[in-house]
Each structure stands twice: as structure tokens, then as C-alpha cells.
VEXDOBA-819208 format. One line per field, with one value per residue (C-alpha): residue number from 1; residue in one letter; chain; x, y, z. Coordinates in pm, whole numbers, plus 50000, padded with zeros to 5 digits. Layout:
REM residues N
nr [NUM,...]
rest [A,...]
kette [A,...]
x [X,...]
y [Y,...]
z [Z,...]
This chain:
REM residues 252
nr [1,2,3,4,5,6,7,8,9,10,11,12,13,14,15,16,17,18,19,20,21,22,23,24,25,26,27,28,29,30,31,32,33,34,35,36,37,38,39,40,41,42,43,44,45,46,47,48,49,50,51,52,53,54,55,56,57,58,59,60,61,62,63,64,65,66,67,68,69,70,71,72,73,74,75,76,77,78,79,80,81,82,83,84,85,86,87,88,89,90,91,92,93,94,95,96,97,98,99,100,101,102,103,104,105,106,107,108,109,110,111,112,113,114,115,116,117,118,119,120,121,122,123,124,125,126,127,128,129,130,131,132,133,134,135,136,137,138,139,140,141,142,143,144,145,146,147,148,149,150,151,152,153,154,155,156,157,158,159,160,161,162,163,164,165,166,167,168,169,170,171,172,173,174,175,176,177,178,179,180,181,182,183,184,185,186,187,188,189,190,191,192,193,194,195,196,197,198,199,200,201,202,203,204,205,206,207,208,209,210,211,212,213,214,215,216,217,218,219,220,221,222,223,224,225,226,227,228,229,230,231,232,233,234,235,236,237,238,239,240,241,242,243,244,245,246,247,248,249,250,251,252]
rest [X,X,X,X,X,X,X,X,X,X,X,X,X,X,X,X,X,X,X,X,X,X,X,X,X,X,X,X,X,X,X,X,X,X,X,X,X,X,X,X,X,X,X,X,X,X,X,X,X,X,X,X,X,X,X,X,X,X,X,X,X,X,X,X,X,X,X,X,X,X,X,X,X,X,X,X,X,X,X,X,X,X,X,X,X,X,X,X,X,X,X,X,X,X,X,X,X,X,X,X,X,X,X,X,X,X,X,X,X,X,X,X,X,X,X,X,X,X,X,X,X,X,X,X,X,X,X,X,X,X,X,X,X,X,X,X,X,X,X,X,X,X,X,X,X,X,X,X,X,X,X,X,X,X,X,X,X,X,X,X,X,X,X,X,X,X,X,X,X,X,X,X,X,X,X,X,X,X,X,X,X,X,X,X,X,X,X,X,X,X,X,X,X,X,X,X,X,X,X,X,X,X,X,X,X,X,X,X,X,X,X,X,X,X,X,X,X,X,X,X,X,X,X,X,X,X,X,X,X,X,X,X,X,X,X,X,X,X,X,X,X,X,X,X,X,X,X,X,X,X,X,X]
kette [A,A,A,A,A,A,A,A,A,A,A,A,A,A,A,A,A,A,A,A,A,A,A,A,A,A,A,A,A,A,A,A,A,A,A,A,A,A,A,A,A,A,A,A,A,A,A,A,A,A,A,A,A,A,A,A,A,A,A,A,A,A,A,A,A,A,A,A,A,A,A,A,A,A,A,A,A,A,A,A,A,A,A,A,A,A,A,A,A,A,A,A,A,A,A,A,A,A,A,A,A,A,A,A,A,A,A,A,A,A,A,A,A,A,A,A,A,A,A,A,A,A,A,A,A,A,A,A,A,A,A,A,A,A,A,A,A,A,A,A,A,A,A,A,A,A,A,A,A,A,A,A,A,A,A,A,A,A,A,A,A,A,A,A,A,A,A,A,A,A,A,A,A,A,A,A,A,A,A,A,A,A,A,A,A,A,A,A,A,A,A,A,A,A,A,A,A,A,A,A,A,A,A,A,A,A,A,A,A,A,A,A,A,A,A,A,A,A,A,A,A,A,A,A,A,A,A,A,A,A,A,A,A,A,A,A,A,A,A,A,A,A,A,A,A,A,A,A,A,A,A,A]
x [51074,50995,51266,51511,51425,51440,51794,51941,51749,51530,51701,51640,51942,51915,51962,52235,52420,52362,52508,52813,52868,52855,53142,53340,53296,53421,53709,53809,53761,54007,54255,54229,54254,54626,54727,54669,54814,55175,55127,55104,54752,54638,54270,54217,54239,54057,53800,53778,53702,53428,53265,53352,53165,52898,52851,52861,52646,52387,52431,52378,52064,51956,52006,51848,51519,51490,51519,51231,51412,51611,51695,51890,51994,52230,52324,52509,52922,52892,52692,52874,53187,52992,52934,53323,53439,53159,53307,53674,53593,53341,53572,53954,54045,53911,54204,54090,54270,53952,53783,53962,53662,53450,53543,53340,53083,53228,53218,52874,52828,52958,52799,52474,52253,52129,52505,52660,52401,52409,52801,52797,52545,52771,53112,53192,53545,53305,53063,53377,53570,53295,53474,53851,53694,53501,53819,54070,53865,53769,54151,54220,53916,54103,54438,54264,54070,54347,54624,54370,54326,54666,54804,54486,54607,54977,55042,55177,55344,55484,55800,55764,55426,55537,55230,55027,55294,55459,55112,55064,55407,55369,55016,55160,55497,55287,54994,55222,55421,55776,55798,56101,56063,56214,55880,55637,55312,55333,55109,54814,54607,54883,54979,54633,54609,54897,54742,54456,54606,54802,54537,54246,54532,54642,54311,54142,54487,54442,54069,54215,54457,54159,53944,54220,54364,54053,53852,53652,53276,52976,52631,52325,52047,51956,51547,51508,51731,51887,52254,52402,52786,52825,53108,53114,53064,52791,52491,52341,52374,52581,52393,52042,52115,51856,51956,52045,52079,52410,52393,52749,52871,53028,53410,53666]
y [23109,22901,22633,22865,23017,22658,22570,22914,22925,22558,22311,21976,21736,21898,22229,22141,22003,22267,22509,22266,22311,22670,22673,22394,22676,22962,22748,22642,22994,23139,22813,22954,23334,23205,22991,23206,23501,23369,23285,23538,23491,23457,23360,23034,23209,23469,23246,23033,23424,23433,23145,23159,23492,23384,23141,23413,23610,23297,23257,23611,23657,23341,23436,23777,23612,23387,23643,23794,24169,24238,24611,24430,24173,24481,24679,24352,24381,24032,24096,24409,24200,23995,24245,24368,23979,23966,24243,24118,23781,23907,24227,24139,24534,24540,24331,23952,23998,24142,23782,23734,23906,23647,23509,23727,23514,23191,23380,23447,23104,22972,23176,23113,22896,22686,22606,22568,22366,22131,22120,22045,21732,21634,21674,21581,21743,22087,22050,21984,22293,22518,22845,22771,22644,22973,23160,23029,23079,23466,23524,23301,23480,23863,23727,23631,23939,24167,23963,24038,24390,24443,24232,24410,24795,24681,24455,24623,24952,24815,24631,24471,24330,24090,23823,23688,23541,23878,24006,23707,23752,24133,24045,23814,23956,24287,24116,23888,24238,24070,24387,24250,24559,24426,24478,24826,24938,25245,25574,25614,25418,25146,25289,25262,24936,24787,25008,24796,24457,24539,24668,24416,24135,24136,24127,23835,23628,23719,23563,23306,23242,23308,23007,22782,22820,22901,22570,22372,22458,22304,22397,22309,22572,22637,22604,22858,23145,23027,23000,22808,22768,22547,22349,21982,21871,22103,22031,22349,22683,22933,23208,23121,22783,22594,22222,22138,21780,21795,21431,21304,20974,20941,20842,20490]
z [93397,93710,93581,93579,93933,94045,93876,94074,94386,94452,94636,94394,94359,93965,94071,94336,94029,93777,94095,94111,93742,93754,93999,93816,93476,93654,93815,93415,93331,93584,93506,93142,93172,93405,93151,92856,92983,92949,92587,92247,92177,91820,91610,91861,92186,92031,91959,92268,92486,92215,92326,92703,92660,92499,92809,93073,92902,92864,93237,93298,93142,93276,93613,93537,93426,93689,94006,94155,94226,93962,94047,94346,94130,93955,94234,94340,94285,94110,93881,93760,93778,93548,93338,93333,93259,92980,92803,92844,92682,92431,92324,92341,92304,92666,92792,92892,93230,93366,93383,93699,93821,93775,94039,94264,94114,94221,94605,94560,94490,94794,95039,94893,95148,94939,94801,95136,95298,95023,95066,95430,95306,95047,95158,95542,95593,95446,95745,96004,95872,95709,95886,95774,95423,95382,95542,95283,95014,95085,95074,94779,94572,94714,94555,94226,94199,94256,94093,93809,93835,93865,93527,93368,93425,93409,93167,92848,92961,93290,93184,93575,93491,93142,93225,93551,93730,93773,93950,94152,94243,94315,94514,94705,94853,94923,95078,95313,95377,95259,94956,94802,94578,94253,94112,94128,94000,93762,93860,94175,94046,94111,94427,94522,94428,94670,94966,94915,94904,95235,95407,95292,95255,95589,95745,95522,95648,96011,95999,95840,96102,96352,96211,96175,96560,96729,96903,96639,96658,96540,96353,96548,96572,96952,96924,97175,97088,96690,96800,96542,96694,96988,97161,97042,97358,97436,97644,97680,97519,97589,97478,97665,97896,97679,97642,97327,97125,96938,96700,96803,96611,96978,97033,96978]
């Protein structure tokens, strides 16, 4: 039990790297489910959603064991997505294009402390652009999740929808407002579905936007009052005056 608390939530180089794998899985998975879904699939696919299920469900239980509040640990949206991809892979009647929301697990990943403190160690350009990293990829995992939802309620009796591309497509032209309009969602539910890509769409690209024109800040924890953005040329803070000791590699 206390090895598996330490591989989710210690901070050793070994669980840093088990973390890492985790994301590199669901980033395979995803790749998979995309490819897949423009193909017929027969007794090999089949088989390979047995076995990616099998692995999600290993992970799941895992992870279940090794948290301290596990009532929490289900009310999370992540783990029920977990629960929905689970299904998809382990029962193909379900419809496999609900693994798209296992990506919500690859989210939770990166906003994780642990993950993203171990990031900013590991990868400088991460620690430089840590808002527009975390921007792009909150609208990326949006598009993935309801690309998803939309090939899995459409696909098969919505002649617009004939694999993903067509709901990638569909997300992408509604989210960026262009509505060409050679492709539609069948019923509410669908209707519903493209309210909520406009609406949550639009505002996921304006913070986007926001982080990438906005001035560049940087991380240091004021000791006085725990402001954590500052001005890279900052002396003191803004937020209480205190004088604070940004490390600088200085400049050519």
C-alpha cells in the first residue's frame, strides 16, 4: 500500500517517472482511439481495447488503493471519466469513442503539484512558459473531450459524423465560430452539445490568448505574503513591498 501511495503522490525520481509514463499511456491511448476510428474494426482491435482496458482498470484500482480519501477520490470527474473509458475499451457495445475521456485524466495529471513542479525541474522552456503551456493544453484536452463525445453519440446514425475527423472538424469550426454548416449534430442532445463548445470554446481560447500576449511572469514565492507571480525584473513585491531575491542567470 505505501508503495503505491508513493508511485501516485511521493516525489522520488521513481515515482516522477512512473507519473511520466502514465501520461505517455494515455497520450498512446488517445493516438489509438484517432487512428482506429477511421478503420472497420475487426477481432485485433477488438482485442487490443481488451487489453488497453485491462490497463486502465489496473491503474484505477491502483490509484484507488493508494489514496487516503477515497469517497473524494470518486466524486472526482476523472475518475468517473475513468470509469466511462473503462467500460468503452473493456465492452465494445459501449462505443470505444468514449476513451477520449480519458483524457481528463491526463489534465489531472498535469495540474498535479507534484507533476508540475517536477516539470518546471525537468524541462526549462516548461518553467519559462508554465501559464501558456497549461493554457494550450486546457483547450487542447476541451477539443479532445468533446470531439469525443460528439463521434461517440453521432457516429452511426448521423451520416455527417462517418469517423473522428468529421467531429474534430465539426468541434473545431464551431468552437473558432467559422460554422461552415456543411455538417450538424442530430437531436438536443446535439444541439446541446455545440452550445457548449461555443460557449466553453471561446473562453478556454481567450485565456489562451491572455497568457500568450500578456508580460512573461515568473514563480518565486514572496516569504512574507506567498505571491508566487512577479515581474522578472522584480525587486520587491507588488502585493506587500517585501524585497524579494528572484535567481536571474543575468543578461549577454
Amino acid at each position: 500500500m505505501e508503495t503505491l501511495r508513493e508511485l501516485y503522490y511521493g516525489n522520488s525520481d521513481r515515482a516522477h517517472r512512473f507519473r511520466y509514463w502514465l501520461l505517455g499511456f494515455d497520450v498512446l491511448t488517445i493516438s489509438y482511439v484517432i487512428v482506429t476510428s477511421f478503420f472497420d474494426h475487426g477481432a485485433t482491435v477488438e482485442w487490443i481495447d481488451f487489453m488497453i482496458g485491462i490497463v486502465i482498470l489496473t491503474d484505477f484500482i491502483a490509484h484507488l488503493l493508494a489514496t487516503r480519501d477515497r469517497l473524494r477520490y470518486f466524486m472526482r470527474l476523472s475518475s468517473w471519466a475513468d470509469v466511462v473509458a473503462l467500460v468503452s475499451f473493456l465492452a465494445p457495445i459501449a462505443g470505444e469513442g468514449f476513451g477520449f475521456l480519458r483524457i481528463l485524466r491526463t489534465l489531472r495529471l498535469l495540474h498535479t503539484y507534484q507533476l508540475t513542479a517536477r516539470l518546471r525541474q525537468d524541462i526549462r522552456w516548461f518553467c519559462e512558459h508554465e501559464q501558456v503551456f497549461l493554457a494550450t493544453v486546457n483547450l487542447f484536452v476541451f477539443l479532445f473531450v468533446m470531439t469525443g463525445l460528439i463521434y461517440a453519440t453521432q457516429y452511426g446514425h448521423n451520416p455527417d459524423i462517418r469517423h473522428y475527423a468529421d467531429a474534430l472538424y465539426f468541434t473545431v469550426t464551431t468552437l473558432t465560430t467559422t460554422g461552415f454548416g456543411d455538417i450538424t449534430l442530430d437531436g438536443t442532445a446535439g444541439r446541446m452539445l455545440s452550445v457548449a463548445v461555443m460557449i466553453v470554446g471561446i473562453t478556454l481560447f481567450l485565456r489562451l490568448a491572455a497568457a500568450l500576449f500578456r508580460p512573461a511572469k515568473v514563480r518565486h514565492e514572496c516569504q512574507t505574503c506567498g505571491l508566487m507571480l512577479h515581474d522578472p525584473d522584480a525587486v520587491h513585491c507588488k502585493h506587500c513591498g517585501e524585497t524579494v531575491k528572484i535567481e536571474t542567470e543575468g543578461a549577454l
